[in-house]
N, CA, C and O of each residue as an XYZ file, in Angstrom:
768
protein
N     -51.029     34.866    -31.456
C     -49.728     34.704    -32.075
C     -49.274     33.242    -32.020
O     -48.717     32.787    -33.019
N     -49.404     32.694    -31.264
C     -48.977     30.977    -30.436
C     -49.959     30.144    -31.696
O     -49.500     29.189    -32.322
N     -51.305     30.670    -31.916
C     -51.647     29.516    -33.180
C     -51.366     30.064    -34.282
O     -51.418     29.223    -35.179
N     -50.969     31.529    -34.818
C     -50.959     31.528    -36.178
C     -49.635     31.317    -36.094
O     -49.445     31.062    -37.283
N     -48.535     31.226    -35.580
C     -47.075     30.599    -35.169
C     -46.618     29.412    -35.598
O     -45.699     29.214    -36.393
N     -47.435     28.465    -34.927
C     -47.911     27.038    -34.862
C     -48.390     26.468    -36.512
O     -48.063     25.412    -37.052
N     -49.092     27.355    -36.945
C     -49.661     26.909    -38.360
C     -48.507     27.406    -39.421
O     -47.850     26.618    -40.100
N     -48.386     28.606    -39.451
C     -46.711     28.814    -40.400
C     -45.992     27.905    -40.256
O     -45.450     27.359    -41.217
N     -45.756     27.395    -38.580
C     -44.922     26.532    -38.658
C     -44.407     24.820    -39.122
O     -43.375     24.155    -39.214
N     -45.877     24.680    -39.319
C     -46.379     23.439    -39.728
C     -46.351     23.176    -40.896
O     -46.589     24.123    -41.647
N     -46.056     21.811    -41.535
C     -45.219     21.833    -42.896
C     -46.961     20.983    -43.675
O     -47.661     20.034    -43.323
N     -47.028     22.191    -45.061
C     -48.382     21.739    -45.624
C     -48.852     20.423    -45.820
O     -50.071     20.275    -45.906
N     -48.156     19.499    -45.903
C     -48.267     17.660    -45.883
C     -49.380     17.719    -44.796
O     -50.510     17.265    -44.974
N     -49.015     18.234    -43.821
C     -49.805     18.019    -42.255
C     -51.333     19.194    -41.918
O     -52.060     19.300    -40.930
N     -51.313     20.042    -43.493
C     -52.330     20.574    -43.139
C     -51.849     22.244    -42.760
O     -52.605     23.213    -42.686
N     -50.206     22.219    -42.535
C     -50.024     23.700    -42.456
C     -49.436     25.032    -43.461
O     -49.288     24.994    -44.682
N     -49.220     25.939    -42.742
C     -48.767     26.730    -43.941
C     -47.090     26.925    -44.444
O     -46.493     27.925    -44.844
N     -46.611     25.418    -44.218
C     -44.889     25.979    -44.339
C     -44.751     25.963    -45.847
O     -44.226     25.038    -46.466
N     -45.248     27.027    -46.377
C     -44.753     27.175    -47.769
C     -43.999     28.558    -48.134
O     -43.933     29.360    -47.203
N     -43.427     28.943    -49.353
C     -42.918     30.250    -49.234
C     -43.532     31.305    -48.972
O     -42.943     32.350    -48.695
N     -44.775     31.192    -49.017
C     -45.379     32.430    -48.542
C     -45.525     32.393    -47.219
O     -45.510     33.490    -46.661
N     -45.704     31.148    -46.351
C     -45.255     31.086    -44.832
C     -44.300     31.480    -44.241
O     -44.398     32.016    -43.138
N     -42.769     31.225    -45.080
C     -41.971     31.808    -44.933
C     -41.820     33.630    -44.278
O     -41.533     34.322    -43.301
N     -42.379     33.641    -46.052
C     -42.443     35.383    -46.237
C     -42.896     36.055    -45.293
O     -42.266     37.085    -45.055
N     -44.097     35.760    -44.428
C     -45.195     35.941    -43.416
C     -43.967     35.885    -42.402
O     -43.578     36.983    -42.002
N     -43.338     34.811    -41.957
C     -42.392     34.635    -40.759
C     -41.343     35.619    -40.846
O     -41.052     36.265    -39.839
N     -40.683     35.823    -42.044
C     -39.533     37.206    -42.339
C     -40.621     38.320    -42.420
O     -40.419     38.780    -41.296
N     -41.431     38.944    -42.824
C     -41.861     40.041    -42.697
C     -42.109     40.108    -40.729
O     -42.120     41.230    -40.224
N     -42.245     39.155    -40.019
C     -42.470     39.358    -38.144
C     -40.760     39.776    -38.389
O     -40.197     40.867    -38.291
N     -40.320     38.642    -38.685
C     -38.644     38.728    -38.145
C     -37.935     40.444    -38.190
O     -37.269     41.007    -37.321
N     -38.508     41.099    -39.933
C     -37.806     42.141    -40.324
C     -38.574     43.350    -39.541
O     -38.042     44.450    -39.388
N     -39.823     43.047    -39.084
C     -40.702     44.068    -38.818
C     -40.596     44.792    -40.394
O     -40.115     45.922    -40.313
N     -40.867     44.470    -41.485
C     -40.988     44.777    -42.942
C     -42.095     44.882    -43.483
O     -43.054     44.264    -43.020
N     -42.176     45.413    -44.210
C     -43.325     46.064    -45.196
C     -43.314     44.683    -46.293
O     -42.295     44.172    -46.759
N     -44.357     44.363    -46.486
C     -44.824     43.225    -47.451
C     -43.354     43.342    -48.398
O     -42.469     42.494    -48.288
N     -43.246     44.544    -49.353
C     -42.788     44.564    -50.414
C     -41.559     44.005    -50.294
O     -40.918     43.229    -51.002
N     -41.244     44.836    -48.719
C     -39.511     44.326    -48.861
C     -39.139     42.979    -48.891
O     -38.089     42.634    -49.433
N     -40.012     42.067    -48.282
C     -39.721     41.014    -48.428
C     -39.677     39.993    -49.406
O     -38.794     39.161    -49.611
N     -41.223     40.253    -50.229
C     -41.407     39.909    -51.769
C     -40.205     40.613    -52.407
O     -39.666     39.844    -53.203
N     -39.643     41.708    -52.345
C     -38.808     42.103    -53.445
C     -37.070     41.701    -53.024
O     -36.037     41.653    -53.691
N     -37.348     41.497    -51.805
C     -35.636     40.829    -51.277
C     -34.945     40.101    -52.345
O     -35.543     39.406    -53.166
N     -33.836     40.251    -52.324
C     -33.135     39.999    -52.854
C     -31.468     39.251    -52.245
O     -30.641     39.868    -51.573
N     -31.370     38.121    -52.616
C     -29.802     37.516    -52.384
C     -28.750     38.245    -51.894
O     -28.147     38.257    -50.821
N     -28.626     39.159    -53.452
C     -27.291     40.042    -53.441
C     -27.475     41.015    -52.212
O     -26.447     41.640    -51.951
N     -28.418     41.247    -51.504
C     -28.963     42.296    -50.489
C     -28.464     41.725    -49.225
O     -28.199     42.443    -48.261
N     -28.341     40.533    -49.216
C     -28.218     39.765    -47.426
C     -26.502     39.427    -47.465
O     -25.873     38.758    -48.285
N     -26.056     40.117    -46.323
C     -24.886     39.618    -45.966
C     -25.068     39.100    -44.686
O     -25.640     39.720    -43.790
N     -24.550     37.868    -44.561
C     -24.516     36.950    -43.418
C     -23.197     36.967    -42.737
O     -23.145     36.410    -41.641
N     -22.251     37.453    -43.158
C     -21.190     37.658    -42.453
C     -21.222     38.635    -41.924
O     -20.512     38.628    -40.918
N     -21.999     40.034    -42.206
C     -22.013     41.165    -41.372
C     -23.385     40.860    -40.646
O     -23.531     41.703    -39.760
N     -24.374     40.032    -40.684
C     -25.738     40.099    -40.243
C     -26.301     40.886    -40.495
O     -26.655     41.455    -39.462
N     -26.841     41.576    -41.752
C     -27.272     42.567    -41.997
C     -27.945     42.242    -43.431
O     -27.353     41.383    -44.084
N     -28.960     42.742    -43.938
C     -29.960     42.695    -44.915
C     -29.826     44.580    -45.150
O     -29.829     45.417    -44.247
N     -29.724     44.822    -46.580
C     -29.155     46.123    -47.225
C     -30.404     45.854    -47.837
O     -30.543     44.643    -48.008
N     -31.689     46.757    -48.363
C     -32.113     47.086    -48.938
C     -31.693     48.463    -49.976
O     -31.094     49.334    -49.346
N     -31.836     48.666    -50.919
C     -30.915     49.667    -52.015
C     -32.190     51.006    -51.781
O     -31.906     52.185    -51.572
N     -33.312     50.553    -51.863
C     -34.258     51.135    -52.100
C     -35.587     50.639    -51.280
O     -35.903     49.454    -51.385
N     -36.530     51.690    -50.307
C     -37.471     51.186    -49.620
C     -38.381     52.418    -49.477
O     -37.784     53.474    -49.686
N     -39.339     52.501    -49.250
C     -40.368     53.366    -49.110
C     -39.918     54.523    -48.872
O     -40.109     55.512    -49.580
N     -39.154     54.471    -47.640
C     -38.601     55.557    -47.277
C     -36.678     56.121    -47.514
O     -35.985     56.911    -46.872
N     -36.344     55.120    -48.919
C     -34.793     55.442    -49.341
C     -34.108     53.902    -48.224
O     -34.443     53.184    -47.282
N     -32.815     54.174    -49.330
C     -32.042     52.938    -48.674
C     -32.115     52.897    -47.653
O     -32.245     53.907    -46.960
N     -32.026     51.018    -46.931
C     -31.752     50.913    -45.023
C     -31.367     49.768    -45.307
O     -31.350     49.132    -46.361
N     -30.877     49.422    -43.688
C     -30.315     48.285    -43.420
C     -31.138     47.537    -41.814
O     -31.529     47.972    -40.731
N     -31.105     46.925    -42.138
C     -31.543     45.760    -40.749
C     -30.553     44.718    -40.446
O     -29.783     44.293    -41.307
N     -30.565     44.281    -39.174
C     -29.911     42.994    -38.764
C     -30.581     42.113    -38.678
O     -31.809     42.080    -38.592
N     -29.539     40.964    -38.697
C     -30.325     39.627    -39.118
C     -30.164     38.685    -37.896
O     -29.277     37.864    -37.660
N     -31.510     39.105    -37.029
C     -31.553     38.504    -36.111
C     -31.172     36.944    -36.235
O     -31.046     36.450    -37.355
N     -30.985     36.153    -35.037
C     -30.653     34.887    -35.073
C     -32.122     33.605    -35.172
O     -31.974     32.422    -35.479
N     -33.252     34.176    -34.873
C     -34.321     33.928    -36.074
C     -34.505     34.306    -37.133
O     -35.108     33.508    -37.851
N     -34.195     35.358    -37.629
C     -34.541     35.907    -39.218
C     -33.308     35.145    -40.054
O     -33.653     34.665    -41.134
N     -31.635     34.952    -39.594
C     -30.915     33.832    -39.940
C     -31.552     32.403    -40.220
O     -31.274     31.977    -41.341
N     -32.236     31.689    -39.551
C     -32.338     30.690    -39.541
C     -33.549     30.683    -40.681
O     -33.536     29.797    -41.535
N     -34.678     31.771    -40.672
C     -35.538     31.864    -41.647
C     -35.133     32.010    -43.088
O     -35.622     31.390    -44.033
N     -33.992     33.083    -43.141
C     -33.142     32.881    -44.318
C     -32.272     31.490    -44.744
O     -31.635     31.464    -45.797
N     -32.308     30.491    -43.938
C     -31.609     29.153    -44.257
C     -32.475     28.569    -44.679
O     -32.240     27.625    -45.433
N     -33.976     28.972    -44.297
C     -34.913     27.611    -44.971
C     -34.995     28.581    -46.155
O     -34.682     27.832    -47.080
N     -35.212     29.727    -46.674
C     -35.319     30.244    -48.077
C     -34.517     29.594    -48.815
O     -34.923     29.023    -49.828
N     -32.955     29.566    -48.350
C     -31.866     29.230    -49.149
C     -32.053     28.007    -49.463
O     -31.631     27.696    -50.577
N     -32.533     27.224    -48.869
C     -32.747     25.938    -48.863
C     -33.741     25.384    -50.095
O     -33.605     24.458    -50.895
N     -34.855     26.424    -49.872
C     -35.842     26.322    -51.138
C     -35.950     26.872    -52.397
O     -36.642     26.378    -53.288
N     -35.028     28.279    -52.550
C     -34.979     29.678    -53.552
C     -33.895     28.826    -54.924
O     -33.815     29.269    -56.069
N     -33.275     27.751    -54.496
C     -32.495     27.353    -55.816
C     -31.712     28.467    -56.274
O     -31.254     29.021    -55.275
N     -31.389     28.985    -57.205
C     -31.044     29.316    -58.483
C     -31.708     30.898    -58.315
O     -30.992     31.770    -58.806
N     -32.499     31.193    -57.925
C     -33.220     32.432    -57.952
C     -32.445     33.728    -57.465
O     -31.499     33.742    -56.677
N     -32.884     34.532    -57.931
C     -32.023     35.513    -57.229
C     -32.951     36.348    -56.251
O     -32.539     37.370    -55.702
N     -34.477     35.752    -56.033
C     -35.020     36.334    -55.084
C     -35.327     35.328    -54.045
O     -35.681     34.164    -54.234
N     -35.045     36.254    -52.335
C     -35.036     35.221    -51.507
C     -36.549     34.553    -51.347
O     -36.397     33.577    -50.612
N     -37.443     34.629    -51.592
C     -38.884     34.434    -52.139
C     -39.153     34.589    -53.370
O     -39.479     35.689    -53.817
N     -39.050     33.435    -54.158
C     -39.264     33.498    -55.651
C     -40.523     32.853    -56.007
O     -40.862     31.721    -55.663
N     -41.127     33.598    -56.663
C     -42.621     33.021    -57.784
C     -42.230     31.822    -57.870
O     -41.049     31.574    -58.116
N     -43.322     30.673    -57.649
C     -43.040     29.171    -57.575
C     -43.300     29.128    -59.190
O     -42.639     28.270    -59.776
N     -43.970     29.747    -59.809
C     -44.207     29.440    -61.094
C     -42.941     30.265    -61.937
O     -42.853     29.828    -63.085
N     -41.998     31.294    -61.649
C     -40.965     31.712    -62.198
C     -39.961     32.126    -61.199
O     -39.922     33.278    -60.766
N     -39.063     31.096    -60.791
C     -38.033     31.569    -59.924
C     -37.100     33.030    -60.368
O     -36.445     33.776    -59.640
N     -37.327     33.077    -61.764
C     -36.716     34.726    -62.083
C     -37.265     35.755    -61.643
O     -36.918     36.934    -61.710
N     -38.582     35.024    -60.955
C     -39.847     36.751    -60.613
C     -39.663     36.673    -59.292
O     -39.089     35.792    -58.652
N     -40.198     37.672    -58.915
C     -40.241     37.478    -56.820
C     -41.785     37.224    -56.708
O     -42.494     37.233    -57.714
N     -42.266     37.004    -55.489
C     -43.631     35.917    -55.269
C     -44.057     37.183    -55.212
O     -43.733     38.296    -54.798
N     -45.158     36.435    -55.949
C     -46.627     37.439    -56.457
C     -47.574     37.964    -54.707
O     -47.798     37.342    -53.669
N     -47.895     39.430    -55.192
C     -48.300     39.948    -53.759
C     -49.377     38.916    -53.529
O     -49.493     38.220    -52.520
N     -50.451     38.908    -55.016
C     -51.803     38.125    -54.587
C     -51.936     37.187    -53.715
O     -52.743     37.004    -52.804
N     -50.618     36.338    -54.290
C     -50.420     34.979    -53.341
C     -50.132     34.522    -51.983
O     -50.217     33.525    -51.267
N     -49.670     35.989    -51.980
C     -48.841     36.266    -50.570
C     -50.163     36.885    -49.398
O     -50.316     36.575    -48.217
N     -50.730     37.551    -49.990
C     -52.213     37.981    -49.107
C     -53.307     36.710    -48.997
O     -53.937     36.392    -47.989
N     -53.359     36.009    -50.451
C     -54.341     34.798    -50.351
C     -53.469     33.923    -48.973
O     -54.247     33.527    -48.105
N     -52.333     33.685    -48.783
C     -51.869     33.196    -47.536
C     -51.780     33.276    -46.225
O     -51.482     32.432    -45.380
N     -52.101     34.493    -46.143
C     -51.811     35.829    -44.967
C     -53.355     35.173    -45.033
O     -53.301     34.209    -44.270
N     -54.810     35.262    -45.640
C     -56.023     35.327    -45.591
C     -56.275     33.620    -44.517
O     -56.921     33.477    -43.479
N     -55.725     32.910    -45.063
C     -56.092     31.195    -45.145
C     -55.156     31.690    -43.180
O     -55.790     32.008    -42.173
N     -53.861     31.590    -43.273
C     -53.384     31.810    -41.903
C     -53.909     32.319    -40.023
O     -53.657     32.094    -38.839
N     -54.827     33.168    -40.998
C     -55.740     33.975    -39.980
C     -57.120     33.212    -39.951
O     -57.795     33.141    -38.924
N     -57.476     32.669    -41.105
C     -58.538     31.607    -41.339
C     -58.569     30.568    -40.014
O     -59.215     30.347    -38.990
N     -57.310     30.052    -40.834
C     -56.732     28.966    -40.157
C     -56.400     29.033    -38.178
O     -55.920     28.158    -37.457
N     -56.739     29.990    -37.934
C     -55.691     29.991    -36.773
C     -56.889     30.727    -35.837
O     -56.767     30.907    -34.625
N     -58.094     31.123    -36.646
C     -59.044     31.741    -36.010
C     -58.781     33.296    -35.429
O     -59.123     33.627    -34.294
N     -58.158     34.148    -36.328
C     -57.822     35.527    -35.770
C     -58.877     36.125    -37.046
O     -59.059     35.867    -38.236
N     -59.370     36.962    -36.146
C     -60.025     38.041    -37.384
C     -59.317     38.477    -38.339
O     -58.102     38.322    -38.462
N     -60.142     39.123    -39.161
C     -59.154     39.121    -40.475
C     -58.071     40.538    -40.128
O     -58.651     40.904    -39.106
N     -57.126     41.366    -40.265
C     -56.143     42.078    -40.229
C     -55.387     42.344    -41.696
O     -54.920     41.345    -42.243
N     -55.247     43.580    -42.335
C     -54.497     43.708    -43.699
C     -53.093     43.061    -43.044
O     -52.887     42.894    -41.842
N     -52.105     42.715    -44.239
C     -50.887     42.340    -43.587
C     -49.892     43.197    -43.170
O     -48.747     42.822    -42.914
N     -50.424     44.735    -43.066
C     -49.701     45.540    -42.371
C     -49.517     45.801    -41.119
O     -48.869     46.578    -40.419
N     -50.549     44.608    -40.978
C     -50.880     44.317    -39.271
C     -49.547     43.560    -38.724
O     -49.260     43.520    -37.528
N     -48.851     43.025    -39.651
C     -47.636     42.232    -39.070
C     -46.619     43.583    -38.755
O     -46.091     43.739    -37.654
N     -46.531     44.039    -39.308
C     -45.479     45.399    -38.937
C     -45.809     46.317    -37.858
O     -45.047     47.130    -37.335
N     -46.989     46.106    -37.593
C     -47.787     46.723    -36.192
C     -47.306     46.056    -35.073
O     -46.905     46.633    -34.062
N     -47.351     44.348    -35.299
C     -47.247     43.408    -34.124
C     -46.014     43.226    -34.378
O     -45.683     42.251    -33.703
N     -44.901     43.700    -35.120
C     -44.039     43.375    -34.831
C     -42.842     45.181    -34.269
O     -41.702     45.269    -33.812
N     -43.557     45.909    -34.519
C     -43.179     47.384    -33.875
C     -43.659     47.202    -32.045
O     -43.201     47.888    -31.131
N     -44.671     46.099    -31.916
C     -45.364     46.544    -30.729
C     -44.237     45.600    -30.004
O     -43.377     46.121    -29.295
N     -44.284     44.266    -30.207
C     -43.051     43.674    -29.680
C     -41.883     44.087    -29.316
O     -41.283     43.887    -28.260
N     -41.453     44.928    -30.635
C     -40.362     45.305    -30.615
C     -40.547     46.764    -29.127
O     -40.116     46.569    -27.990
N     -41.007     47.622    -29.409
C     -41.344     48.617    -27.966
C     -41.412     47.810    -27.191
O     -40.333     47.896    -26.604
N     -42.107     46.833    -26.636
C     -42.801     46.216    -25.218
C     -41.151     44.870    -24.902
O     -40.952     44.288    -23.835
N     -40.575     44.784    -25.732
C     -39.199     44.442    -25.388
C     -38.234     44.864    -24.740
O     -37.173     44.289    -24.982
N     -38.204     45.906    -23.775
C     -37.417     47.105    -23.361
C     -36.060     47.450    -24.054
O     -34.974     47.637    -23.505
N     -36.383     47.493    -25.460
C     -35.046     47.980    -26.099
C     -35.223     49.696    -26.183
O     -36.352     50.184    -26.222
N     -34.376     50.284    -26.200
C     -34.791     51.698    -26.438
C     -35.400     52.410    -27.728
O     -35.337     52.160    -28.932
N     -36.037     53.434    -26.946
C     -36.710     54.044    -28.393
C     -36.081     53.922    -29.601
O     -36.490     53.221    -30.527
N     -35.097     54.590    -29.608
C     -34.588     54.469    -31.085
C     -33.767     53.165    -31.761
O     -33.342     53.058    -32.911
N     -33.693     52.234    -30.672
C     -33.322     50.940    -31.430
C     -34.449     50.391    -32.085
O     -34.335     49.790    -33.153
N     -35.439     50.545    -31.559
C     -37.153     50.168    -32.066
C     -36.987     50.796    -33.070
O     -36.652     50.006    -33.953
N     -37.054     52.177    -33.571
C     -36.975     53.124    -34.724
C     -36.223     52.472    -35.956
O     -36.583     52.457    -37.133
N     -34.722     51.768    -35.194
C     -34.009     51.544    -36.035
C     -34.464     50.137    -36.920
O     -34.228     49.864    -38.096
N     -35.197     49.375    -35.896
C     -35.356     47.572    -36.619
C     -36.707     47.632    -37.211
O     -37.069     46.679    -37.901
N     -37.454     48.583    -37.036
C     -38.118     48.980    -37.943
C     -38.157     50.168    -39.244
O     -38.941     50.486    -40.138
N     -36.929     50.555    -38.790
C     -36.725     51.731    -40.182
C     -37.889     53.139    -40.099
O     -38.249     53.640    -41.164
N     -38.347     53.625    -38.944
C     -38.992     54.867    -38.896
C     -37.847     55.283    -38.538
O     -36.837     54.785    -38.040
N     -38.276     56.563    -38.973
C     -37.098     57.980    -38.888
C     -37.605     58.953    -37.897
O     -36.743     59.524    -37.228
N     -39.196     59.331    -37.616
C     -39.699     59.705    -36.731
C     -40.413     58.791    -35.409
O     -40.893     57.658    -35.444
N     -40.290     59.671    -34.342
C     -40.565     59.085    -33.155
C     -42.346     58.859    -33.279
O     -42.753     57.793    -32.819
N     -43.273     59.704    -33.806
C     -44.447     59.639    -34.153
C     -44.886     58.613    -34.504
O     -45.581     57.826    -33.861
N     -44.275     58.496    -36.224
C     -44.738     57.343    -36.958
C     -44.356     56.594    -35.863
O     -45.101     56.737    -34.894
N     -43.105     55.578    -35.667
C     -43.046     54.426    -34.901
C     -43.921     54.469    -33.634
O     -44.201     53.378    -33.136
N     -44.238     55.225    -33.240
C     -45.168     55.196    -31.993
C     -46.489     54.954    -32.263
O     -47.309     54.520    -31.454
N     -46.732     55.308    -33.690
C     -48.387     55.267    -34.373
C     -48.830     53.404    -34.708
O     -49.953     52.924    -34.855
N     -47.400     52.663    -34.744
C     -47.542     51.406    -35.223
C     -47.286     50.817    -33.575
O     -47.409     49.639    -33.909
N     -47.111     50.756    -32.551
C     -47.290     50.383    -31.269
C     -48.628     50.879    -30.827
O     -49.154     51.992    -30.810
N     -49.021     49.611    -30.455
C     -50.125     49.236    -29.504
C     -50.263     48.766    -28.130
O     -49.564     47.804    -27.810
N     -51.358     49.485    -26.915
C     -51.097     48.919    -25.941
C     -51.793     47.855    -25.731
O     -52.835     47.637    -26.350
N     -51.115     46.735    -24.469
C     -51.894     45.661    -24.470
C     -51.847     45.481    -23.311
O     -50.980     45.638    -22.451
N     -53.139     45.031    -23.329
C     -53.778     45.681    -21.649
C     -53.213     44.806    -20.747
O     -52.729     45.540    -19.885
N     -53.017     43.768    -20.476
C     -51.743     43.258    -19.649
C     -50.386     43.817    -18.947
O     -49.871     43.552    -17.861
N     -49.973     44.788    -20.111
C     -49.358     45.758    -19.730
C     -49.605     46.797    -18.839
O     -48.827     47.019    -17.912
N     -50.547     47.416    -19.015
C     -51.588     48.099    -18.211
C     -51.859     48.153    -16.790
O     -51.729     49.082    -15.992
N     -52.349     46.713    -16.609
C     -52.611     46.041    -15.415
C     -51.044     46.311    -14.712
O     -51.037     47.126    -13.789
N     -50.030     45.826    -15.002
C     -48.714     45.902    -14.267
C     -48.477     46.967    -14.520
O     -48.289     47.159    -13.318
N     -48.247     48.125    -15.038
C     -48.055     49.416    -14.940
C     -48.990     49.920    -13.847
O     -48.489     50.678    -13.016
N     -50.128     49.641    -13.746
C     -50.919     50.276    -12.439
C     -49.938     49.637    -11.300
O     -49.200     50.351    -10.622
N     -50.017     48.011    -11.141
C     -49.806     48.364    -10.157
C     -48.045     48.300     -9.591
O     -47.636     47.814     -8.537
N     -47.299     48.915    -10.611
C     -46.197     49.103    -10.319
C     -46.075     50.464     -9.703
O     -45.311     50.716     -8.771
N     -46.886     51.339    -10.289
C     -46.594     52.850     -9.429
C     -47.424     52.881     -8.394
O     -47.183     53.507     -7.362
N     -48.852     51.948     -8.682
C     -48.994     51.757     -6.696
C     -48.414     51.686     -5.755
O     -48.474     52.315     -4.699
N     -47.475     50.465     -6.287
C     -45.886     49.743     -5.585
C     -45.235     51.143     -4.839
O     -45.330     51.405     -3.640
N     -44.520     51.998     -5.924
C     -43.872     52.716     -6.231
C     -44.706     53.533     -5.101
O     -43.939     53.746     -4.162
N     -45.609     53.907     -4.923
C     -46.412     55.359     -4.497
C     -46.421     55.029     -2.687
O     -46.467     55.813     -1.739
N     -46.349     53.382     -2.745
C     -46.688     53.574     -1.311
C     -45.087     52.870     -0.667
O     -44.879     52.589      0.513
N     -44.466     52.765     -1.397
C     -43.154     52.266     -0.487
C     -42.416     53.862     -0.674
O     -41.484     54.085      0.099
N     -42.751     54.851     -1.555
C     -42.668     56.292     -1.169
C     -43.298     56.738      0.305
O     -42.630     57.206      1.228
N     -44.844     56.470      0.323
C     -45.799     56.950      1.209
C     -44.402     56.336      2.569
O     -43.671     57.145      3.140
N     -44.335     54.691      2.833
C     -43.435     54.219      3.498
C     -42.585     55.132      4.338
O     -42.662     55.387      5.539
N     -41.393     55.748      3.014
C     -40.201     55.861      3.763
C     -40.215     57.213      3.949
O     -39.234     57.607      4.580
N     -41.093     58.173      3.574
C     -41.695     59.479      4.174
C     -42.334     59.331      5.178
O     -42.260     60.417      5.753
N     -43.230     58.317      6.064
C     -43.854     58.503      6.899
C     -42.860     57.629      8.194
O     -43.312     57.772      9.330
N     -41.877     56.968      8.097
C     -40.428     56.618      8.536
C     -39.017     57.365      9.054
O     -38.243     57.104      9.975
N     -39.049     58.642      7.810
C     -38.763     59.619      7.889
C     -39.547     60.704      8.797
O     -38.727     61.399      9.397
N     -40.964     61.083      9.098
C     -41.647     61.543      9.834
C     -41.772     61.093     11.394
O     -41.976     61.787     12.390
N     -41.587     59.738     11.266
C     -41.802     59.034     13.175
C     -40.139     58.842     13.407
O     -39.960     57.990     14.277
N     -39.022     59.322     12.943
C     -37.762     59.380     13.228
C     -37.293     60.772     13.455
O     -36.177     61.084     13.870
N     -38.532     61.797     13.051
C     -38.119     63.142     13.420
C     -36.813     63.650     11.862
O     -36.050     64.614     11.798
N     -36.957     62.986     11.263
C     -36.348     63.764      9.842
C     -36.918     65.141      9.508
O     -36.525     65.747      8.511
């Protein structure tokens, strides 16, 4: 994550990918979003005074997300670049169109190129960004919510474990098992 991060973040003069489809790539982590929503975003959709991004229509019927205080700042460099457009990612060749998927995967392709990660469809960003979102200790259904699953399944099907995690989960209920063992066998030489 730290180099394909690093390369989005890097402005193409220098060799990196800060172009709108870098962007797009950085708001689809931010939204935990489905490619489309982001290619098909829209202006009239983002309110910044409520922090909130309204989609009308999405895979699964209207939703709403908040606009985190990175996904804000990602929406300032759009605004910054979108002109006149009414999409917050507009076709560089027709700011009336929203950016072409092709272009948007040929970017996603070069990124992972670039950064040395195997290749991953870009639905892999909604994976890594569901898994974050779980391994963040927010609660289940706030996870549900910033990703827009309605079932506990699905959102659980897009979290992954990572074995780091693992490792400290063992040995937290070790922890756990023997400062039990502890104050039972404390309890036993005190005549409890």
């Amino acid at each position: 994550m730290v180099r394909l991060m690093d390369y989005l973040e890097l402005p193409e003069r220098e060799g990196g990918g800060k172009s709108a489809y870098a962007l797009a790539i950085r708001l689809q982590f931010a939204f935990a979003a489905r490619v489309s929503e982001i290619l098909q975003l829209r202006w009239a959709w983002v309110d910044f005074e409520r922090r909130r991004v309204d989609w009308p229509d999405s895979k699964t019927g209207p939703m709403w997300k908040p606009i985190s205080k990175e996904a804000k700042a990602l929406l300032q460099l759009a605004a910054a670049a979108a002109g006149d457009s009414p999409f917050v990612i507009p076709n560089p060749n027709d700011p009336s169109l929203p950016a072409q998927y092709a272009a948007y995967h040929r970017a996603w392709r070069k990124a992972l190129a670039v950064s040395g990660i195997e290749h991953v469809g870009t639905h892999g960003i909604r994976h890594r960004a569901a898994t974050d979102i779980a391994n963040s200790g927010v609660p289940l259904k706030v996870g549900m919510a910033l990703t827009a699953h309605r079932r506990v399944e699905v959102f659980l099907g897009y979290v992954h474990l990572e074995e780091p995690m693992l490792y400290d989960a063992a040995d937290q209920v070790a922890e756990s098992r023997m400062a039990k063992l502890k104050a039972a066998r404390a309890n036993v030489t005190c005549g409890l």
